[in-house]
N, CA and C of each residue as an Amber inpcrd file, in Angstrom:
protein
   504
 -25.2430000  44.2160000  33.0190000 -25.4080000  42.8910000  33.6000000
 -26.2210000  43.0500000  34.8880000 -27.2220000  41.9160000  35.2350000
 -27.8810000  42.3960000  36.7390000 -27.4890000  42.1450000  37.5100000
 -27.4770000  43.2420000  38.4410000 -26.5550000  43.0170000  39.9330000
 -26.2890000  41.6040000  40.4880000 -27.4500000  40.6110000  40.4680000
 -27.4970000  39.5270000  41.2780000 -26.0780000  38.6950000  39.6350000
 -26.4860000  38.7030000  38.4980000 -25.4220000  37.8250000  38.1970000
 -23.9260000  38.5330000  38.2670000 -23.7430000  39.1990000  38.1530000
 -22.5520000  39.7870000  38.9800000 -22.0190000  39.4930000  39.9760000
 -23.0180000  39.2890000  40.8730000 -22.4640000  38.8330000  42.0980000
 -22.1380000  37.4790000  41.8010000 -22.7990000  36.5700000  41.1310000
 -22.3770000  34.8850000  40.6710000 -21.2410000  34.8170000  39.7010000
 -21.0870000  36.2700000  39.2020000 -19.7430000  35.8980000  38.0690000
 -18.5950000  35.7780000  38.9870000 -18.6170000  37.3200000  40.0990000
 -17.4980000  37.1410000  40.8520000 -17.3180000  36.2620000  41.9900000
 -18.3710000  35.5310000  42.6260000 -18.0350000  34.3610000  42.9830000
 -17.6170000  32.9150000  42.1840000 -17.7920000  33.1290000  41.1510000
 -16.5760000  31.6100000  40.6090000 -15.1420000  31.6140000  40.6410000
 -14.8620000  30.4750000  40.8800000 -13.2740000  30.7070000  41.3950000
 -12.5830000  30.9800000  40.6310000 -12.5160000  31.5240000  39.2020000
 -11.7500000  32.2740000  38.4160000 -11.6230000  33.4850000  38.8710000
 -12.4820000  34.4310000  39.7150000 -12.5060000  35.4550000  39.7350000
 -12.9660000  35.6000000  41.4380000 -13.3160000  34.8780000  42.0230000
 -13.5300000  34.8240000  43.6790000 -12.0270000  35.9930000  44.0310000
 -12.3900000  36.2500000  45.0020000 -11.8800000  37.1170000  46.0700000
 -11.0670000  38.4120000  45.1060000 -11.1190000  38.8240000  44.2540000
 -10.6980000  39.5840000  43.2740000 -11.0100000  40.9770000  44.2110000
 -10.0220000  41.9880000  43.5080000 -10.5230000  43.0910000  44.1810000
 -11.8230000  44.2570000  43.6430000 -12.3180000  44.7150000  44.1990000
 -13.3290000  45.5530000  44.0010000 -12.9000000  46.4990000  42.4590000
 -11.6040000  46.9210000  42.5770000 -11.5800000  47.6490000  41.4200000
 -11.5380000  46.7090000  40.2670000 -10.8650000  45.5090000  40.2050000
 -10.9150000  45.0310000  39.2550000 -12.1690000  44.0860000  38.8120000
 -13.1950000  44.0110000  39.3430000 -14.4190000  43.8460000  39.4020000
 -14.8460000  44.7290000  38.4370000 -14.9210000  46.1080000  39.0650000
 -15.4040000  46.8000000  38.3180000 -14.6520000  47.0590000  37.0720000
 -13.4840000  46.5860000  36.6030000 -12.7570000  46.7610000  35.4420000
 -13.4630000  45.9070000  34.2390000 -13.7340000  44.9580000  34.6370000
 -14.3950000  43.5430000  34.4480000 -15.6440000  43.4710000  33.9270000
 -16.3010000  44.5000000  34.7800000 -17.8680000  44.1440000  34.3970000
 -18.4770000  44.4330000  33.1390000 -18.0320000  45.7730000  32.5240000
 -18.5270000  45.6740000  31.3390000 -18.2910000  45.2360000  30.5090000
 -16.7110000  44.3270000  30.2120000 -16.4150000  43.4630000  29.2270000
 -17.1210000  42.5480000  29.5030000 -17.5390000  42.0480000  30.0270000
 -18.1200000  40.3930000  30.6640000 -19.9130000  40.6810000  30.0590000
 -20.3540000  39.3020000  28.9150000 -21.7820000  39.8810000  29.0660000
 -22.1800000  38.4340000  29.1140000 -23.4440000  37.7880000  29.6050000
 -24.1660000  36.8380000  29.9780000 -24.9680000  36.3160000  28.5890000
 -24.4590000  35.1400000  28.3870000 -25.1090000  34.3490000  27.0870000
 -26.0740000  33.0360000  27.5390000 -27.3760000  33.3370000  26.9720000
 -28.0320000  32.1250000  26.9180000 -27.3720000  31.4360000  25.5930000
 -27.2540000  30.2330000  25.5810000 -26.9270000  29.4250000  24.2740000
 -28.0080000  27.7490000  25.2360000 -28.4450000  27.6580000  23.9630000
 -29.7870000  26.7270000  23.3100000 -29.0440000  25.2850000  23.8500000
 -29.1310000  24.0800000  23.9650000 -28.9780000  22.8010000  23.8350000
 -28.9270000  22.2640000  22.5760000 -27.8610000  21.8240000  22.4580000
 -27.2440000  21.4120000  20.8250000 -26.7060000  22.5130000  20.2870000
 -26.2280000  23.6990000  21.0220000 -25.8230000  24.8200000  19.9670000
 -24.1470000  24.5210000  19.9540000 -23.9070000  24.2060000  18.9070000
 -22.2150000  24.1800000  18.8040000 -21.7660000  26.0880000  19.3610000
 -21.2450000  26.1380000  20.0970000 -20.5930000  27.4510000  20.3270000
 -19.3100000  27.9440000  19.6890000 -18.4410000  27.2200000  19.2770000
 -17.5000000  27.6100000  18.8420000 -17.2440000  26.1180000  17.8130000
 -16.5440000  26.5240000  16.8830000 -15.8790000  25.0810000  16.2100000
 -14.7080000  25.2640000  15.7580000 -14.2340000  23.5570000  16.0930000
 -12.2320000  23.3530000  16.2490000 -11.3970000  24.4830000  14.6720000
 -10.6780000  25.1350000  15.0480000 -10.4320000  26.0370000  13.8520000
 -10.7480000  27.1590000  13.8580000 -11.9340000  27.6520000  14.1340000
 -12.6700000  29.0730000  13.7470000 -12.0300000  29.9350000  14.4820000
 -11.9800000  31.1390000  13.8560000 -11.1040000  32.2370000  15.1810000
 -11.0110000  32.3900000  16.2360000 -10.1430000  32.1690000  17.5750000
 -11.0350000  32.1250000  18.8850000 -11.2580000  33.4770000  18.9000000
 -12.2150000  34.3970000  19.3680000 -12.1990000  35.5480000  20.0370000
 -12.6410000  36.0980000  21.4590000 -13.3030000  34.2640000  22.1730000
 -14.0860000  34.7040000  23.2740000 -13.9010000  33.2230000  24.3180000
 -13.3310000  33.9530000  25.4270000 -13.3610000  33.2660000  26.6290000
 -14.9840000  32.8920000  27.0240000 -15.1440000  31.9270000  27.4890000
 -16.5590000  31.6230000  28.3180000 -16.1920000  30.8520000  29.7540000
 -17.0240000  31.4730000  30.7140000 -16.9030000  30.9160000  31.7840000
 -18.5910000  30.0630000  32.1070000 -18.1330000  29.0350000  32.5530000
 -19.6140000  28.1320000  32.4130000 -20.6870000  28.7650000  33.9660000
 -21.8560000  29.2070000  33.6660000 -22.8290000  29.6340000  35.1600000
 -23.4830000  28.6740000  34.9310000 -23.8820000  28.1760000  34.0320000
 -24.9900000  27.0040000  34.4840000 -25.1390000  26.0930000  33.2690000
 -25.4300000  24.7690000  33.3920000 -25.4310000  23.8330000  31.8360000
 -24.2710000  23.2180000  31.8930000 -24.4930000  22.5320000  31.1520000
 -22.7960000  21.3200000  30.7450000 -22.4980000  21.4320000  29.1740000
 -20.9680000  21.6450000  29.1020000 -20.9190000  21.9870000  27.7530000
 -20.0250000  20.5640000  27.2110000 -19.9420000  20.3010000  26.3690000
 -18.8260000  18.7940000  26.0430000 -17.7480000  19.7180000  25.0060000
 -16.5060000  19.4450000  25.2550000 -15.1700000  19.6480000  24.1930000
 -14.9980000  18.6860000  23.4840000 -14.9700000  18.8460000  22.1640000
 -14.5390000  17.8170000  21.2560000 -13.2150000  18.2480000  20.1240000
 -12.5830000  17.1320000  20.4280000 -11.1750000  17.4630000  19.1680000
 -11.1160000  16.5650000  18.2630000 -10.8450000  16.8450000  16.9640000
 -10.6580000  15.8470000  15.8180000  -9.8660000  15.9900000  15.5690000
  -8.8760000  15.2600000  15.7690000  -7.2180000  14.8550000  15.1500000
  -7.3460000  14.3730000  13.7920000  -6.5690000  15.0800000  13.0700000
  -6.5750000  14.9490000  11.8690000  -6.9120000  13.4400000  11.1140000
  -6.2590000  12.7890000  11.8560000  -6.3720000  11.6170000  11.3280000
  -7.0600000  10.3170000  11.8380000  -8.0910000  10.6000000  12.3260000
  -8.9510000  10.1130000  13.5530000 -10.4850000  10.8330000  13.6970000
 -11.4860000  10.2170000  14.6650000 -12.8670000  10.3400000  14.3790000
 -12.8290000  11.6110000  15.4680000 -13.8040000  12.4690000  15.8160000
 -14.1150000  13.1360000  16.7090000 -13.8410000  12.5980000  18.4810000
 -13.0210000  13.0370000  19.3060000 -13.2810000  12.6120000  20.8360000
 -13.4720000  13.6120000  21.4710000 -14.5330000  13.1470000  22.2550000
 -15.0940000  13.7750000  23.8150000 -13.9410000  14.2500000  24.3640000
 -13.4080000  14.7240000  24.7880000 -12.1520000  15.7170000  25.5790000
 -12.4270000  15.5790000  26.7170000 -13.7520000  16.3930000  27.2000000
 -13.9900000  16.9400000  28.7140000 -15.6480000  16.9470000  28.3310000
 -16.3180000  17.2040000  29.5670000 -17.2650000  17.5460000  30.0630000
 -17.4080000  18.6440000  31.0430000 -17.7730000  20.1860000  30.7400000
 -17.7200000  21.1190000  31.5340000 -18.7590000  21.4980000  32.3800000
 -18.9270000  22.1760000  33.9380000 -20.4850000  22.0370000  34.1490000
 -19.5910000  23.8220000  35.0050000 -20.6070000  24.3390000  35.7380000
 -20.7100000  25.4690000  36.3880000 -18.9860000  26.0860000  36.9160000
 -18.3530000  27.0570000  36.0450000 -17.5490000  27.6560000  36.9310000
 -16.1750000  27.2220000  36.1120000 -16.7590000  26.1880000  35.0800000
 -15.4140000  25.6940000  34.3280000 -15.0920000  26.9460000  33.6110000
 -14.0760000  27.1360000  32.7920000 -13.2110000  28.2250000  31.8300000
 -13.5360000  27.4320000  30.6930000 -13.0310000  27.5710000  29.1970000
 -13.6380000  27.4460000  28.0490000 -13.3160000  28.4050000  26.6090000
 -12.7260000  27.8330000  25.8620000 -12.1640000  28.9590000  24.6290000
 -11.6450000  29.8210000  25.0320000 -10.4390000  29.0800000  25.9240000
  -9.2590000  30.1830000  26.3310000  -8.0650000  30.2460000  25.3280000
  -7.9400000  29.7850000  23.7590000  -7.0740000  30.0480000  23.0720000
  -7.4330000  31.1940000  23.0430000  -7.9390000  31.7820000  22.9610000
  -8.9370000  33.7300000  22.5710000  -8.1770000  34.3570000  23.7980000
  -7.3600000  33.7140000  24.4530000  -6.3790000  34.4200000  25.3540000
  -5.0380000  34.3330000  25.3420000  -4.8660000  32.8890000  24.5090000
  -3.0350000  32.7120000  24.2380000  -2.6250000  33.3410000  23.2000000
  -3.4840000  34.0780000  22.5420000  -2.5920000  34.7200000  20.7610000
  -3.1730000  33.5290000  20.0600000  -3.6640000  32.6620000  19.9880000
  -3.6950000  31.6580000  19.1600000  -5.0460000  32.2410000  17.9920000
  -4.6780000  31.9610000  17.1290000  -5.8030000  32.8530000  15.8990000
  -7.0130000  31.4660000  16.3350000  -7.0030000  30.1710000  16.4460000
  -7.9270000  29.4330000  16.2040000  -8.6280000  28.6370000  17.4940000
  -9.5260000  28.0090000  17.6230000  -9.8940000  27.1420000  18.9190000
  -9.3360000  26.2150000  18.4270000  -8.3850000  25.1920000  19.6080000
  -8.0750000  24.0900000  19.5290000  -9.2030000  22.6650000  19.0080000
 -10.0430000  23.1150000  19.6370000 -11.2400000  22.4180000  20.0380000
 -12.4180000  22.7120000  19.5720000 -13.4340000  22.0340000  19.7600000
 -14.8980000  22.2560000  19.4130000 -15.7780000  22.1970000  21.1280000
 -17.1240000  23.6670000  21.2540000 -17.6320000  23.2220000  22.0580000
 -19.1700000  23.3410000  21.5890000 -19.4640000  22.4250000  22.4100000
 -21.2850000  21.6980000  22.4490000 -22.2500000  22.1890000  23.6540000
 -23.0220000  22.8950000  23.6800000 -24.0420000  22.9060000  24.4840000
 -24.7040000  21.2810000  24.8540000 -24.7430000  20.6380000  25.5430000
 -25.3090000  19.5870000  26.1800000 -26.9460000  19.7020000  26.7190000
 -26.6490000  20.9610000  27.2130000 -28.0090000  21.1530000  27.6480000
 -28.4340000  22.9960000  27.7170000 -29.3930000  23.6860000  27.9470000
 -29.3670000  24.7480000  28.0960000 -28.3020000  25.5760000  29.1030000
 -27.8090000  26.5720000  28.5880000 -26.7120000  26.7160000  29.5470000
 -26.9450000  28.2700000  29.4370000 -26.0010000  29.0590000  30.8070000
 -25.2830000  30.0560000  30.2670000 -24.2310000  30.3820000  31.0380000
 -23.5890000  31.2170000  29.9830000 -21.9730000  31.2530000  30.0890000
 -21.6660000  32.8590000  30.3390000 -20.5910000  33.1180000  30.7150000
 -20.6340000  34.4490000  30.7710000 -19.2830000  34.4850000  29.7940000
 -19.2880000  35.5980000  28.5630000 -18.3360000  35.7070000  27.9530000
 -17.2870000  36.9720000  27.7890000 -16.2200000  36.5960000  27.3850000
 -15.3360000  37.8170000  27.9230000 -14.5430000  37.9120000  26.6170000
 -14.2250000  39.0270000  25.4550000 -13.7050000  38.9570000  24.2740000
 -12.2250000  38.6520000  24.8400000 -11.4350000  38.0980000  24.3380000
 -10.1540000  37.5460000  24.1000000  -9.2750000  38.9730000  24.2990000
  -9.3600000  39.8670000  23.1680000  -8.7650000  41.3300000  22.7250000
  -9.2240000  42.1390000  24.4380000 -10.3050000  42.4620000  24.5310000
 -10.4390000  43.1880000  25.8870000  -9.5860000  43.0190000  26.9670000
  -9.6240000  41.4320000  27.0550000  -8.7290000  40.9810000  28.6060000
  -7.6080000  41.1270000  28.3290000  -6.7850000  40.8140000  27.4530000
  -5.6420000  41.3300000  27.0120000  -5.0100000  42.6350000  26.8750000
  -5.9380000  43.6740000  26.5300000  -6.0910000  45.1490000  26.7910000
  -6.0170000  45.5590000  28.1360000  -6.7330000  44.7180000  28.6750000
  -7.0940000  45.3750000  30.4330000  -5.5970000  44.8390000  31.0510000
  -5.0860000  43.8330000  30.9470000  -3.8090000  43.1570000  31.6350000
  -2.7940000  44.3060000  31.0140000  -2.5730000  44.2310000  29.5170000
  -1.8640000  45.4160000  29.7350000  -1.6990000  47.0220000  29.8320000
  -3.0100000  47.4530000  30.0660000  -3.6240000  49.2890000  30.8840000
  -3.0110000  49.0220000  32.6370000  -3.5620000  47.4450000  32.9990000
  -3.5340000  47.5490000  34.5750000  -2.6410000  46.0490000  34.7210000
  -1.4040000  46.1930000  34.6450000  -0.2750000  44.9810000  34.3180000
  -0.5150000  44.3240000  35.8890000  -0.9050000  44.9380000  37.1530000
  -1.2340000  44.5870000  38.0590000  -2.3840000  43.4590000  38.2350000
  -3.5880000  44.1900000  37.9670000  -4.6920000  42.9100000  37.4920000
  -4.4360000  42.2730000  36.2270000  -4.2220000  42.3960000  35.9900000
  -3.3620000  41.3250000  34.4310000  -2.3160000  40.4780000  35.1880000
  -1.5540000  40.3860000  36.2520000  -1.0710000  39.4870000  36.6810000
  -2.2920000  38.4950000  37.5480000  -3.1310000  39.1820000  38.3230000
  -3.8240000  37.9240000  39.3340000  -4.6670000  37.3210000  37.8890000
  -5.1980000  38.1220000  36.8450000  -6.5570000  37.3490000  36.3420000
  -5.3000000  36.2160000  35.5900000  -4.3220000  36.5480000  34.6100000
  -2.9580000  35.3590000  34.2310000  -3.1870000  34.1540000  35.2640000
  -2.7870000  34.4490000  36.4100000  -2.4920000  33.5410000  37.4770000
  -3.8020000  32.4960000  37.9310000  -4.6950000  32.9760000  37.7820000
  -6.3270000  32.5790000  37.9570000  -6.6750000  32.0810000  36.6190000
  -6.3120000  32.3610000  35.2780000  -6.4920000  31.6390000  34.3200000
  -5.3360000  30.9120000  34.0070000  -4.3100000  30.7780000  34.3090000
  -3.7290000  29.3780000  34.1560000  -3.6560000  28.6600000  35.5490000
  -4.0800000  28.4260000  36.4490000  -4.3310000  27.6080000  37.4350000
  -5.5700000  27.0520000  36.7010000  -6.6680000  27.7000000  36.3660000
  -8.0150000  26.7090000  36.2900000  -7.4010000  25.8470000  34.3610000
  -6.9160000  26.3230000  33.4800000  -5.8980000  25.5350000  32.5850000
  -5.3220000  24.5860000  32.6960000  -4.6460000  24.6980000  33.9370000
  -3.8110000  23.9240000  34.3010000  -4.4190000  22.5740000  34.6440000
  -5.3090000  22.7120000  35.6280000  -6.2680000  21.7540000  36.3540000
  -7.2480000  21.0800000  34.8520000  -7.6640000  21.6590000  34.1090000
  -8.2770000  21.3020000  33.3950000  -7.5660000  20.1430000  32.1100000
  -6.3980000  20.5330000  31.9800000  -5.5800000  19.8710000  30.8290000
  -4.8300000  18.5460000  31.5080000  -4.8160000  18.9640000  33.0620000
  -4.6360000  17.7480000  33.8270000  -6.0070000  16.4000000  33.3520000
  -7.1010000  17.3160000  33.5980000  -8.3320000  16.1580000  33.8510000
  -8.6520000  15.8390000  32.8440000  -7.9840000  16.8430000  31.4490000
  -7.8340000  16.1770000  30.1770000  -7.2540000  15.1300000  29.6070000
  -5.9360000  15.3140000  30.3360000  -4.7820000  14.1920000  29.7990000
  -5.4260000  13.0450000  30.4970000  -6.1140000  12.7460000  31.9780000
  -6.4320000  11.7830000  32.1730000  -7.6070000  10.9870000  32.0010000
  -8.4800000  11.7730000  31.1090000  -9.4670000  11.2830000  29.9660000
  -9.0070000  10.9280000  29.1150000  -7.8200000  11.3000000  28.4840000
  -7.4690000  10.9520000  26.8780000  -7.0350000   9.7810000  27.7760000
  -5.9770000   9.1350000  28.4210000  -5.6940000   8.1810000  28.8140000
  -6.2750000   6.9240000  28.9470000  -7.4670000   7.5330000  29.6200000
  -8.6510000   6.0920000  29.5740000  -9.2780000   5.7430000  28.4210000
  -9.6480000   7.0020000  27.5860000  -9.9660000   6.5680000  26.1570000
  -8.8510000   5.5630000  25.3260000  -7.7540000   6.1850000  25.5940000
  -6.2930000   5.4000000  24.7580000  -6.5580000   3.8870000  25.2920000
  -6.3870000   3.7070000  26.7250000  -6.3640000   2.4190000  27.0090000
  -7.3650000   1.9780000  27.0650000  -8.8270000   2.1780000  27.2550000
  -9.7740000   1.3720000  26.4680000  -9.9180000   0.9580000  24.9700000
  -9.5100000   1.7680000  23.8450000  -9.0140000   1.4530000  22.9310000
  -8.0790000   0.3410000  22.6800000  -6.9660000   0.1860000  23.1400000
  -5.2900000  -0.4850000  23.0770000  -6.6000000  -2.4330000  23.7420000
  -7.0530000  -2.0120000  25.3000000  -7.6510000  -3.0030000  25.4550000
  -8.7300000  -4.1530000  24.5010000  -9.4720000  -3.4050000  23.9230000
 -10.4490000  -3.3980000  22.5300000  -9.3360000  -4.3800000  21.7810000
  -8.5300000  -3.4080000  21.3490000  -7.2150000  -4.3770000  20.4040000
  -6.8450000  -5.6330000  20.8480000  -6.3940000  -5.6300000  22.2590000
  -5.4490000  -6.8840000  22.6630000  -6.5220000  -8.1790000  22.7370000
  -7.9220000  -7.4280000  23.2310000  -9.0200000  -8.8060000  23.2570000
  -9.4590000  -8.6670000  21.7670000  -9.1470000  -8.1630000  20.7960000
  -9.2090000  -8.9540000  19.5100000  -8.6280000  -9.7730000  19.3380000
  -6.6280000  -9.0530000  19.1320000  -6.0920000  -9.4750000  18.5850000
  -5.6640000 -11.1730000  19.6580000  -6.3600000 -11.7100000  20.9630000
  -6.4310000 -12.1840000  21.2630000  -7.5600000 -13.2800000  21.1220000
  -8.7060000 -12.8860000  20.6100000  -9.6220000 -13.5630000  20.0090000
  -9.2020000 -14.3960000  18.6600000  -9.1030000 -13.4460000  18.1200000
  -8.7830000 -13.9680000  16.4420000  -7.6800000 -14.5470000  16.1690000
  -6.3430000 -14.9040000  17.5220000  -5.0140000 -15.2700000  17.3380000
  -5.5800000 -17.2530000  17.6360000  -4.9940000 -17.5690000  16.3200000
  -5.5500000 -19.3370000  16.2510000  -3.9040000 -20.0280000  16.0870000
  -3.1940000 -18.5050000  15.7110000  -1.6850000 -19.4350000  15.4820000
  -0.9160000 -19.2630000  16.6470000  -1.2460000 -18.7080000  17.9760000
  -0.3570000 -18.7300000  18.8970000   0.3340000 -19.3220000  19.7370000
């Protein structure tokens, strides 16, 4: 990886103030992906095997509930996290992600980081702690997207079913 993006991986706040050794634990799992505009990167189902952390570009999450059309989830831009089931044990991505625009991501195999947390149970606790804080924050700003989608929806309904009500 070149020195200068190195230095931009470990300044995102997933990995900011980290220590030197575990930097260097880090670096060679971690490799730098251009991905295209319009490139689906992963899709909802497929095996996860790879964390991405966003350096540059906006990526969109999309989930299709079984019984329902495709929704926008999130919108990710510089520094967001991304196909972190490839870190819970989960065999599949919850989700679908979209390149929006040219981007790149820096990616980290699922199996490696999991390896490294348990060789060095020490850095396997801060990078845990640093990946579910930015999770955390994220499923927050999720739930309160799905929310506005729900109630713009429910609204949609009531000014129908308020339109079209002649027997009330």
């Amino acid at each position: 990886m070149v020195k200068m993006r190195k230095r931009h991986l470990f300044s995102l706040p997933v990995f900011q103030g980290t220590s030197v050794e575990l930097q260097t634990q880090l670096t060679p799992l971690v490799t730098l992906c251009h991905i295209a505009a319009g490139t689906t990167i992963f899709k909802q189902g497929e095996a996860a095997n790879y964390l991405f952390i966003l350096e540059k570009g906006q990526v969109e999450i999309v989930f299709k509930p079984f019984d329902g059309p495709a929704l926008s989830v999130s919108r990710l831009g510089k520094g967001d996290i991304f196909g972190w089931s490839s870190t819970l044990g989960r065999k599949g991505y919850t989700s679908a992600a979209q390149a929006l625009c040219d981007c790149e991501a820096y990616r980290i195999s699922g199996k490696d980081l999991q390896r490294l947390c348990e060789d060095d149970p020490q850095s396997g606790v801060v990078i845990l702690d640093r990946l579910a804080s930015a999770i955390a924050e994220r499923l927050e700003c999720t739930h309160t997207e799905i929310m506005g989608i729900l109630n713009q929806g429910m609204n949609l309904d009531l000014d129908l079913h308020t339109q079209g009500s002649n027997y009330g």
